[in-house]
C-alpha positions as CSV (number, residue, x, y, z in Angstrom):
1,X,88.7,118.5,103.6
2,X,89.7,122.2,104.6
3,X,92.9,123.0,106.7
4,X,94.2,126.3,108.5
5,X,97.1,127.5,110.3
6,X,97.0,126.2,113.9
7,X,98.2,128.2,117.0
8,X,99.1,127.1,120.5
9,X,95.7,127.3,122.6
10,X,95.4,128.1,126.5
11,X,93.2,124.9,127.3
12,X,93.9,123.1,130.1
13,X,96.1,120.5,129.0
14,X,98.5,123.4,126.9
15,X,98.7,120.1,124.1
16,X,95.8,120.6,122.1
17,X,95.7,123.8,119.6
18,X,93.0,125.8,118.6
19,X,92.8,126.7,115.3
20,X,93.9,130.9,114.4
21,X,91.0,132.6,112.1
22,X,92.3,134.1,109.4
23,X,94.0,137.5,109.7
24,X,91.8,138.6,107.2
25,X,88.4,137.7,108.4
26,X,88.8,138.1,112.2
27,X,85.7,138.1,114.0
28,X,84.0,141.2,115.6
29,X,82.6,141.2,119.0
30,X,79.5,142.2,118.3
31,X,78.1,140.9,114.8
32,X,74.3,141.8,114.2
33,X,73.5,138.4,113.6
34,X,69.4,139.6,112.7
35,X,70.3,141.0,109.3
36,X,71.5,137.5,108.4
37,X,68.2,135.8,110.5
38,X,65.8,137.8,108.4
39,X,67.3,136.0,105.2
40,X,67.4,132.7,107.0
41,X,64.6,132.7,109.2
42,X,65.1,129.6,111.3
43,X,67.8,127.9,108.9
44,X,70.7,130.2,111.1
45,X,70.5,128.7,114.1
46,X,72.9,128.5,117.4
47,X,75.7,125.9,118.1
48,X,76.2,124.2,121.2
49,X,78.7,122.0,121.6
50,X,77.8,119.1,124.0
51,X,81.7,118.9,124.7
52,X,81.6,122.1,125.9
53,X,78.4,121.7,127.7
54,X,80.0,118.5,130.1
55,X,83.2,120.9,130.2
56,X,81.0,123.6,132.1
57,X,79.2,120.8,133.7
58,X,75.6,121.4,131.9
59,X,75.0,118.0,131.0
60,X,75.9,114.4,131.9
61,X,79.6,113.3,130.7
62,X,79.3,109.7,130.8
63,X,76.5,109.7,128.3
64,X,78.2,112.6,126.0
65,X,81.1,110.2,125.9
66,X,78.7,106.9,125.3
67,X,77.2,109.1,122.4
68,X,80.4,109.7,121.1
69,X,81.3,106.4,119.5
70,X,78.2,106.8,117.2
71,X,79.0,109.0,114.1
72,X,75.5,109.7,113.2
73,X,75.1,111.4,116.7
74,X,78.4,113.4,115.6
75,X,77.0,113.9,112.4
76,X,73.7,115.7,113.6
77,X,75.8,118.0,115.9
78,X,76.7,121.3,114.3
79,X,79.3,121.9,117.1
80,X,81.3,118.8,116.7
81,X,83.6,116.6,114.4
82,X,83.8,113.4,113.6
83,X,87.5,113.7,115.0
84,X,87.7,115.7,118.2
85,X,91.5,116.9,118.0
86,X,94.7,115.8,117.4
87,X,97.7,116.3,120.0
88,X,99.9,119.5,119.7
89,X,98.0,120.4,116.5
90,X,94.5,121.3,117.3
91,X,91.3,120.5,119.7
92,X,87.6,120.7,118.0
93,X,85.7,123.7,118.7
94,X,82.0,125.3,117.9
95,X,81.4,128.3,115.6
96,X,79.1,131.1,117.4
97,X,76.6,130.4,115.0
98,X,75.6,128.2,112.1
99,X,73.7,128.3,108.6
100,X,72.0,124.8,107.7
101,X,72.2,125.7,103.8
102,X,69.0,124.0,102.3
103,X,69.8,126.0,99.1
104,X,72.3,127.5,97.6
105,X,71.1,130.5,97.9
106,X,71.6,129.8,101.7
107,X,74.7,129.4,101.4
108,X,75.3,132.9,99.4
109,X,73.9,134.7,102.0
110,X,75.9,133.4,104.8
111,X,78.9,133.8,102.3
112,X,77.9,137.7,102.1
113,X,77.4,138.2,105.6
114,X,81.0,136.6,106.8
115,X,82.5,139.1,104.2
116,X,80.6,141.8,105.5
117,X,81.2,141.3,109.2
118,X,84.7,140.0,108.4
119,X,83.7,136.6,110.1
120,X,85.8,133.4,109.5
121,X,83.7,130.8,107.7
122,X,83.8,127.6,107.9
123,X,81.8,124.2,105.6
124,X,81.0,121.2,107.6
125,X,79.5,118.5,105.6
126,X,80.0,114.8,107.0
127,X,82.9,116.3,109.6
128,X,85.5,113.7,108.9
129,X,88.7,116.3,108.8
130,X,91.3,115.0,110.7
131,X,92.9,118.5,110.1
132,X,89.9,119.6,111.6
133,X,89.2,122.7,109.0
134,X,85.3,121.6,109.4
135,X,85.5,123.6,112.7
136,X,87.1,126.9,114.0
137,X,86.2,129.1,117.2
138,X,84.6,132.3,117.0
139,X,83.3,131.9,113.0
140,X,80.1,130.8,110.9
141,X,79.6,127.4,110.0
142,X,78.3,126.5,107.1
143,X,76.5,123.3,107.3
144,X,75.6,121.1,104.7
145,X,73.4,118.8,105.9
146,X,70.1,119.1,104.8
147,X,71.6,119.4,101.5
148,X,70.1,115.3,100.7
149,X,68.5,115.4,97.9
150,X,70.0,112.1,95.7
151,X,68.8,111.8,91.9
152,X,69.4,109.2,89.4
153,X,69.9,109.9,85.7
154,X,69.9,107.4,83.0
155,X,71.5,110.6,81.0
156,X,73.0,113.2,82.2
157,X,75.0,115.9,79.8
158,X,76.2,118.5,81.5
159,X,75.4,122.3,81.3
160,X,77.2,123.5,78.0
161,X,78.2,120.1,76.4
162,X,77.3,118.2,73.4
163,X,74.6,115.9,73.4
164,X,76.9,113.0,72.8
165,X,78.6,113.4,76.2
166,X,75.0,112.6,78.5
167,X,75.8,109.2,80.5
168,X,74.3,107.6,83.2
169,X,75.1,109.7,86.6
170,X,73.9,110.6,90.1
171,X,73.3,114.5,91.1
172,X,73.6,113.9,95.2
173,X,73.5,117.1,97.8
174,X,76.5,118.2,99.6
175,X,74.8,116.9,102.9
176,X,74.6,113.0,101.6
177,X,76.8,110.2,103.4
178,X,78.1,107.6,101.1
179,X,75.8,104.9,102.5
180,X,72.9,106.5,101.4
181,X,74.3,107.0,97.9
182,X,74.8,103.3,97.9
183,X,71.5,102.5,98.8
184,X,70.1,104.4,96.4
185,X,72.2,103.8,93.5
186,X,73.7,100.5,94.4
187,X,70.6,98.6,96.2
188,X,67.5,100.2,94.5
189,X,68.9,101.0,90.8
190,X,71.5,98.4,90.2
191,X,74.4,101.1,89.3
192,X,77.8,101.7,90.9
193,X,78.9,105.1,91.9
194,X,82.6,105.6,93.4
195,X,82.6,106.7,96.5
196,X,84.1,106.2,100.1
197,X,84.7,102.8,102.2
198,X,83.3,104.3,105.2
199,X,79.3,105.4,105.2
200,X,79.3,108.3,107.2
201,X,81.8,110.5,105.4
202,X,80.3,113.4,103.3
203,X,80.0,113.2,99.7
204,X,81.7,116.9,99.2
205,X,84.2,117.0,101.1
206,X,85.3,112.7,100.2
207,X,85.2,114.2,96.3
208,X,86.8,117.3,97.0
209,X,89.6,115.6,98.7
210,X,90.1,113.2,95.8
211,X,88.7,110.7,97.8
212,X,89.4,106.8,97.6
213,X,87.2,103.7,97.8
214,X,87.6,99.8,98.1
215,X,87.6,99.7,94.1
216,X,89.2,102.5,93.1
217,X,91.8,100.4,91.1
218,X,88.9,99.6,89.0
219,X,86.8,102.9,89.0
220,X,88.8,105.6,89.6
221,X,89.0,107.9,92.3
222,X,85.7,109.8,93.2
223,X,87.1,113.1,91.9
224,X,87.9,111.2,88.7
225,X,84.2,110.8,88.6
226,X,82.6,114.1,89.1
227,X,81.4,115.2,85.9
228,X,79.5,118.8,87.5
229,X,79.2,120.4,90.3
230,X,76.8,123.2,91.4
231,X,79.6,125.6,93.7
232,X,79.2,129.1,95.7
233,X,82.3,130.7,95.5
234,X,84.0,133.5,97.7
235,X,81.7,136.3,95.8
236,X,78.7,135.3,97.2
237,X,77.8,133.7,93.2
238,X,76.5,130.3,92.4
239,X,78.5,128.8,89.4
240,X,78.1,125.4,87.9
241,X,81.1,124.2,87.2
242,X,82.4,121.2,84.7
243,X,84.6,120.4,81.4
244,X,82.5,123.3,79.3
245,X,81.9,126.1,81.7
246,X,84.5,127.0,84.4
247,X,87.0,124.4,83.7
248,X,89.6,125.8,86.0
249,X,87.3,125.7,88.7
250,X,86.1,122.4,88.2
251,X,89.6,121.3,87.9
252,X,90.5,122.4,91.3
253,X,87.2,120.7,92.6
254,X,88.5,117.6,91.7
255,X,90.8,116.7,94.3
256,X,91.9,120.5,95.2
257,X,91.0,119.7,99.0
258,X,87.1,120.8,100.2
259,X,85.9,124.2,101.2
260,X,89.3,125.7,99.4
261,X,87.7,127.2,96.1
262,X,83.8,127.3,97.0
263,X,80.9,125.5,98.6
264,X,79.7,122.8,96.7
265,X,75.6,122.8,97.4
266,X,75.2,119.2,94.3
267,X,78.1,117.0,92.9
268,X,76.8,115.1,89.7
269,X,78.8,111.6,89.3
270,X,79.2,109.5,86.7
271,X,77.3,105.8,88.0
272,X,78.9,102.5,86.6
273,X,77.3,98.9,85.9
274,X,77.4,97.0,89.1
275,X,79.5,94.0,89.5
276,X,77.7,91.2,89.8
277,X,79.3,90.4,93.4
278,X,81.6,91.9,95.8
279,X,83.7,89.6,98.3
280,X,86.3,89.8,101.3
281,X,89.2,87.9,102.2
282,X,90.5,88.2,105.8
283,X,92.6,86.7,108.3
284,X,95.9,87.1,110.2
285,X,99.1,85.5,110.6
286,X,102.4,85.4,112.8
287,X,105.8,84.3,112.5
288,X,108.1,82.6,115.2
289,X,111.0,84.4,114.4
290,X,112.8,87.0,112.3
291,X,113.9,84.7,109.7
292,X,110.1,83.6,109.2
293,X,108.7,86.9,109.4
294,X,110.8,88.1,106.2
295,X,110.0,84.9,104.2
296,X,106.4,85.9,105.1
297,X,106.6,90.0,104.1
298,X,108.2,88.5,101.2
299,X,105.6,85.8,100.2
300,X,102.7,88.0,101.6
301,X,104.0,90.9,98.2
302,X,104.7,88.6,95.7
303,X,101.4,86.9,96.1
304,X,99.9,90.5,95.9
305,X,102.0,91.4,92.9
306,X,101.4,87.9,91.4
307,X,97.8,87.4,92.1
308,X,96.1,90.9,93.4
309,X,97.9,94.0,91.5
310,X,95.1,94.5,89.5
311,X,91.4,96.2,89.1
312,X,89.5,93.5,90.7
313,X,91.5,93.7,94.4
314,X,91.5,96.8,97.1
315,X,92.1,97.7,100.7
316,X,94.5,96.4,103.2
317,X,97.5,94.5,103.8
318,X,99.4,95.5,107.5
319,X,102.1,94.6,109.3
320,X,102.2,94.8,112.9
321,X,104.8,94.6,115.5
322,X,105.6,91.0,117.3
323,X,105.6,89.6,113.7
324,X,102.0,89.6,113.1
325,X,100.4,90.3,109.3
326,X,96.8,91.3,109.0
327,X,94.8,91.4,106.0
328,X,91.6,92.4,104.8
329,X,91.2,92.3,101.4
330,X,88.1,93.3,99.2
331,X,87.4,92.5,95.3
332,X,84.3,92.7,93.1
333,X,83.6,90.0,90.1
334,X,84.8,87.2,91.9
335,X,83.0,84.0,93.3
336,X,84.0,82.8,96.4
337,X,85.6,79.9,94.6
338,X,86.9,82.1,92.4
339,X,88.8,84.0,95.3
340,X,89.4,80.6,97.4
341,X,91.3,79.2,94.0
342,X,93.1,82.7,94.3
343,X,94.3,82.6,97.4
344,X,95.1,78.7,97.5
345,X,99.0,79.0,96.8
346,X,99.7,81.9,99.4
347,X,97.8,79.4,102.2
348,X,99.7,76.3,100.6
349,X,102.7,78.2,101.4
350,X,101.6,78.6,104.8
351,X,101.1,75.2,105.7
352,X,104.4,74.0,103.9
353,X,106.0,76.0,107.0
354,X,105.9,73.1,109.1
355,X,104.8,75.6,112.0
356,X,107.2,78.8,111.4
357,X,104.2,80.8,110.1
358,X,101.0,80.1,111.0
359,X,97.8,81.3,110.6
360,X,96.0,83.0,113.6
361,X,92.8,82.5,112.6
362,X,90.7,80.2,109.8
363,X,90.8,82.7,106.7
364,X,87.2,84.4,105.9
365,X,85.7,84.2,102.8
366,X,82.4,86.3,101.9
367,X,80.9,87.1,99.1
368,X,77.4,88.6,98.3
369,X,75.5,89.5,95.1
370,X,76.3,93.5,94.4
371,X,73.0,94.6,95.1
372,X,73.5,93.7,98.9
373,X,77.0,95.2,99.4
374,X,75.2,98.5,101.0
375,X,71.5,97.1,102.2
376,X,71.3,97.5,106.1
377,X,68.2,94.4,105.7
378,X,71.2,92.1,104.4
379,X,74.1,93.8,106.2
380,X,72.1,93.0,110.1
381,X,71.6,89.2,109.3
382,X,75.8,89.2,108.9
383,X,77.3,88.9,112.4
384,X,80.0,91.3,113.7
385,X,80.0,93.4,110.7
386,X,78.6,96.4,110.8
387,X,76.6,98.7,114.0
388,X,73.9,100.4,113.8
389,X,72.9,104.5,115.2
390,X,71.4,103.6,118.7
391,X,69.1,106.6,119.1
392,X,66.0,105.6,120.2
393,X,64.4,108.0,116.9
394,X,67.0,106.6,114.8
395,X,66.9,105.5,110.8
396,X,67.0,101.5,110.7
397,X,69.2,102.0,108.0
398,X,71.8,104.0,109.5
399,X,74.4,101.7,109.4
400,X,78.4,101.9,109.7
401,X,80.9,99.4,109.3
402,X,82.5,97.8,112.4
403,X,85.7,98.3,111.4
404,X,85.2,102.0,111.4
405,X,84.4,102.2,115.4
406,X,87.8,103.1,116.6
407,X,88.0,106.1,114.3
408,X,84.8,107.8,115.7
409,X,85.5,110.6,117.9
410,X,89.2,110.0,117.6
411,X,91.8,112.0,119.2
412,X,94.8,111.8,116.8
413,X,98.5,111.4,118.5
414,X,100.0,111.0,114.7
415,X,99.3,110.6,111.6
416,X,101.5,109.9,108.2
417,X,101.1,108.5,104.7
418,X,103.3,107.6,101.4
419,X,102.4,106.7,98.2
420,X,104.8,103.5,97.3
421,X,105.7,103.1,93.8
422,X,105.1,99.9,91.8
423,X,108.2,99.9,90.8
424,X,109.4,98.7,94.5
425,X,107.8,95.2,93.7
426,X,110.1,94.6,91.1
427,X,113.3,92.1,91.8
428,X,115.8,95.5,91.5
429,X,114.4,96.9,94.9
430,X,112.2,94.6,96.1
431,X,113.9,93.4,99.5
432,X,114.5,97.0,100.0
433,X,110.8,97.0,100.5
434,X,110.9,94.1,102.3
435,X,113.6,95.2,104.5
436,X,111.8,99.0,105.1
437,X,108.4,97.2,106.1
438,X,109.9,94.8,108.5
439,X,112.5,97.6,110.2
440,X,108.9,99.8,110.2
441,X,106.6,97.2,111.5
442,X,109.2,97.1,114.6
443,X,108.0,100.3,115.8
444,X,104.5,101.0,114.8
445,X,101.7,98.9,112.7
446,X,102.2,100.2,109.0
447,X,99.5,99.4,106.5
448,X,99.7,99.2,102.7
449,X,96.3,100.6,101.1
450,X,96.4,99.0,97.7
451,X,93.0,100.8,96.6
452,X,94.8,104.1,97.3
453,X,97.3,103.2,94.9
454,X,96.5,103.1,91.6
455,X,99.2,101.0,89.5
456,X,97.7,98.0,88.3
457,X,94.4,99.2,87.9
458,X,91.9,100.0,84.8
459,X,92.9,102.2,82.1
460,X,89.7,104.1,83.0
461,X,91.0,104.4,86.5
462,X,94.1,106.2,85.5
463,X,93.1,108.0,82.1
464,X,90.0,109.7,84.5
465,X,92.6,110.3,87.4
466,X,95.1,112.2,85.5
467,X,92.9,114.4,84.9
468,X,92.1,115.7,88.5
469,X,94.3,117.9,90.5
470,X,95.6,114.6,92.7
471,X,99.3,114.5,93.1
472,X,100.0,112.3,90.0
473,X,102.0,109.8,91.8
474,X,98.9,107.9,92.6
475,X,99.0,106.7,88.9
476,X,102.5,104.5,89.2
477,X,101.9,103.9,93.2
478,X,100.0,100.7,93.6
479,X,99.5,101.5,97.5
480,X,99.3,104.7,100.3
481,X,101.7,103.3,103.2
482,X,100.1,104.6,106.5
483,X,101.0,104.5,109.6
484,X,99.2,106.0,112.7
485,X,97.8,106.2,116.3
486,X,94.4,107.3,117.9
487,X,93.1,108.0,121.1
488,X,89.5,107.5,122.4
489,X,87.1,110.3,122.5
490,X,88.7,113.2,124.8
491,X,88.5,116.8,125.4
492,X,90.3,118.9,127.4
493,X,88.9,120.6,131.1
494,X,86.6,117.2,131.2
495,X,87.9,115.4,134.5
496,X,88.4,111.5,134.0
497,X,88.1,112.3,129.9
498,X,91.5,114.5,129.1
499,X,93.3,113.9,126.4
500,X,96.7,111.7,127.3
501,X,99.4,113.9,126.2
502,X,102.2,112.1,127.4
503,X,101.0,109.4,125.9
504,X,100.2,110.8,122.8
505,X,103.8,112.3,122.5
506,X,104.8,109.1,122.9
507,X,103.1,107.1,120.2
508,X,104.2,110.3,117.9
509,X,107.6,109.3,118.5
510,X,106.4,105.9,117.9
511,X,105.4,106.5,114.5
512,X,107.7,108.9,113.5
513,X,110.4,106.2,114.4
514,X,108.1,103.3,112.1
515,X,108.1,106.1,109.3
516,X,111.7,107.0,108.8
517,X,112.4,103.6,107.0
518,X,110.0,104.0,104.6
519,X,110.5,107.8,103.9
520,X,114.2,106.9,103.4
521,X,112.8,104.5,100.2
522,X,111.7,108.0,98.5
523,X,112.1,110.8,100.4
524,X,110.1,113.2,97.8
525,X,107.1,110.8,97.7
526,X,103.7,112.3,97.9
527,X,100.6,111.5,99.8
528,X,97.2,111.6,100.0
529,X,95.8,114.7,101.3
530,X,93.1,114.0,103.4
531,X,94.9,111.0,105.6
532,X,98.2,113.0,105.7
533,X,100.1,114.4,108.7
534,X,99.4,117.9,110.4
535,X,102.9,118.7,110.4
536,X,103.7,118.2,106.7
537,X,106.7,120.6,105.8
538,X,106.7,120.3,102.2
539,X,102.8,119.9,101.8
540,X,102.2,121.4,97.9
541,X,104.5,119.3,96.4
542,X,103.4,116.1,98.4
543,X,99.5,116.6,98.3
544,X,99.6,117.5,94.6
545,X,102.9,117.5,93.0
546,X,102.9,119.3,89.5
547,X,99.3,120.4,89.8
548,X,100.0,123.1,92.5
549,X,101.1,125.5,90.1
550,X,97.4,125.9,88.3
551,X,95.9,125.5,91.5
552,X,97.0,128.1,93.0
553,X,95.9,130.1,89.8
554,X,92.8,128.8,90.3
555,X,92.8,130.3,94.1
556,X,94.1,133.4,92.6
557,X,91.1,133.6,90.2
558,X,87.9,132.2,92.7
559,X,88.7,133.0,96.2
560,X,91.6,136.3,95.7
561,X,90.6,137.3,99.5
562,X,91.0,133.6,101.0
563,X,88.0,133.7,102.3
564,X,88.0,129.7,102.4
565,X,91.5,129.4,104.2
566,X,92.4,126.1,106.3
567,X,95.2,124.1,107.2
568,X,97.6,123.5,104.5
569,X,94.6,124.2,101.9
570,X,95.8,126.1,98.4
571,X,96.8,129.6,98.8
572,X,97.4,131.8,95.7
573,X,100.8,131.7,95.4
């Protein structure tokens, strides 16, 4: 993901930013966009934002705002995001023109012409920035889409490297969602490549980021798992970069933040056998009163540090004002007997509390051979669980995840994260955890993502992960605490559609309010960079700790202009 300095726009609503370009590369008001279109031919085409179109009242609102909730519609729209804006910080807005790269030779010659012209430049791959540095006004976007080519390798050795060193891997275009990785790798060929838990996020930008999935415990985190990557970078020159040739640069690809050092055109990942079977566990519970909703925060972490604090378990365990715990857990290599015999003791507890805690629903158990984890023909027989792209036109198989609805063309109020330490589940400060999550969970619903933690897991997991430029606090932190609040799709100067502002403020407060227990358990913890808040003060050392340093070399050395410059993205110094 790629973030930039935000400054106080003069839309309607005075609440929602629009983003600065950078002093550097400030736009002209005339550029002579046909020396760049006789490179490009039809590949640099115009942006029109269908926000902005129901703004000026060119189009009909109701059905830009139906179309809204599906993120392949957002996907295949050069002038907008996947998030539309976030209160106070910034509000989504199209470039004046775009380049959909289909080589990377595109991409040079877009990269030449916004030095040139002194044009900001932006990369949009899969859009999924809740910083929003996959848009700015008045710049060039650089759009990865049609960047899908996916190839499979039974043995890959990268450029440079000893012949020992080839493995099985995946070369994927920057333009791939993760759901058609999976079905390519996953369904058709029977490997396992880490990736995200959401299928319409971009492959570049998720790896970039140092991107988490459900299993990452067991597999690592997807920068952990690039082995090359074919990158533009700010002089106009297409590098490929891995452990033999440009190792600084393909250090800072992995989990330096996207769009920061280069373009990535192709990301080569290492693939992994595929578990047998992947499976789900999920329910919700409540508690009649205090005393019965600390005995279950407390039961509900020692049966996760007992039973789950390890490679096979991921994803989340929240706990939500009024009392109320909600968990959906996922796990591979485990039977649905094997996971009910799991689970048995934490729901014998349950019903031994003669009515103090009790379940809100009967539990779900799934599991599903591994093969079928990503195959829309299997995923549309299962009720509930996933939606599909309703464009008349559309691919069958573009799918997404239910779960995943409320995020799509999101207005963020707030958003904040910490990495909690493993050592918090030990007897010394365990009821200090206890105690933070309950005095949290007053204010706001605060989630523990074990699979964004990576204590407990493989030693793959975290021998690969030290490696990348990821704050190393995800090593000892077996979860990323985050707390939050969204908005439906809105956009300012659209009557019956502005954002809520007041509102917004308000659920800010909200959160910042849940937060302040669990920031007082470590003040100096870090967080994940791409689910992180706007308004980060001490941003270096919390989205990558110790690695800033040669990071910031690396900016130095690839990008000495900062012509890739974002919102809380590396600078060179």
């Amino acid at each position: 993901m790629r973030r930039r300095d935000f400054l106080k726009s003069t839309c309607a609503t005075g609440a929602l930013a629009s983003i600065a370009p950078s002093q550097a590369f400030a736009a002209p008001s005339a550029p002579d966009w046909s020396q760049l279109r006789q490179k490009l031919d039809s590949r640099l085409i115009s942006v029109e934002s269908p926000l902005v179109q129901a703004q000026q009242g060119l189009t009909n609102v109701e059905e830009v705002f139906r179309r809204l909730k599906n993120p392949y519609w957002i996907g295949d729209e050069p002038g907008l995001t996947q998030t539309l804006g976030w209160i106070d910080a910034w509000t989504s807005r199209p470039s004046l023109m775009a380049v959909a790269a289909e080589s990377a030779a595109d991409v040079s010659a877009a990269i030449r012409f916004s030095t040139d012209n002194r044009i900001p430049l932006v990369v949009k791959g899969g859009g999924h920035s809740y910083f929003g540095n996959s848009n700015r006004a008045d710049s060039l976007l650089l759009w990865t889409r049609r960047l899908r080519s996916i190839e499979i390798h039974d043995s890959f050795r990268p450029r440079g490297a000893p012949a020992e060193t080839a493995i099985p891997a995946v070369s994927v275009g920057a333009g791939t969602l993760w759901g058609e990785v999976y079905r390519k790798v996953a369904r058709d060929h029977g490997r396992y490549v880490q990736g995200g838990g959401c299928m319409t996020v971009g492959t570049a930008g998720f790896i970039q980021g140092g991107g988490f999935g459900s299993f990452s415990k067991q597999f690592g985190t997807g920068a952990a798992n690039l082995i090359e990557a074919e990158v533009v970078t700010a002089d106009g020159v297409t590098r490929i970069a891995n452990a033999w040739q440009e190792p600084e640069l393909y250090f800072a690809l992995r989990g330096g933040g996207g769009g920061t050092f280069g373009v990535v055109t192709r990301l080569t990942l290492r693939t992994h056998p595929l578990p047998e079977s992947f499976g789900a566990v999920m329910f919700e519970a409540s508690a009649a009163d205090d005393a019965a909703w600390k005995a279950l925060v407390e039961q509900m972490l020692l049966f996760y540090r007992d039973k789950l604090h390890n490679p096979n378990w991921g994803e989340q365990i929240r706990f939500l004002p009024k009392r109320r715990l909600s968990v959906s857990m996922l796990c591979h290599s485990r039977s649905e007997s094997e996971m009910r015999a799991t689970w048995a003791s934490f729901f014998d507890w349950i019903a031994s509390q003669a009515g103090r805690v009790k379940l809100s629903n009967e539990p779900l158990f799934l599991a599903l051979p591994g093969r079928k984890l990503w195959d829309p023909d299997f995923l549309r027989k299962l009720p509930g669980i996933t939606l599909a792209d309703d464009r008349p036109a559309a691919n069958p198989d573009n799918l997404f995840w239910a779960t995943n609805l409320g995020e799509v063309g999101q207005v963020l109020n707030a958003y904040q994260s910490r990495w909690i330490a493993a050592s918090w589940l030990q007897p010394a400060r365990f009821d200090t955890l206890v105690n933070a999550l309950i005095d949290a969970s007053r204010e706001w619903s605060v989630g523990l993502h074990t699979n964004k933690g990576l204590a407990g897991g493989s030693v793959e997991a975290l021998s690969t992960t030290r490696e990348t430029a990821t704050n190393p606090e995800v090593l000892d932190a077996f979860a990323l605490l985050i707390c939050a609040a969204d908005a439906p799709p809105a956009y300012p100067g659209i009557a019956a559609h502005e954002p809520d502002v007041a509102g917004g403020r308000q659920e800010a407060a909200s959160v910042r309010r849940a937060m302040a227990p669990i920031v007082a358990l470590d003040p100096s913890a870090g967080c994940y960079i791409s689910e992180a808040d706007y308004f980060e003060a001490n941003w270096q050392r919390s989205y990558w700790g110790s690695n800033y340093p040669r990071l910031a070399a690396a900016k130095r050395s690839y990008d000495p202009r900062s012509l890739f410059a974002g919102h809380h993205t590396v600078r060179d110094r």
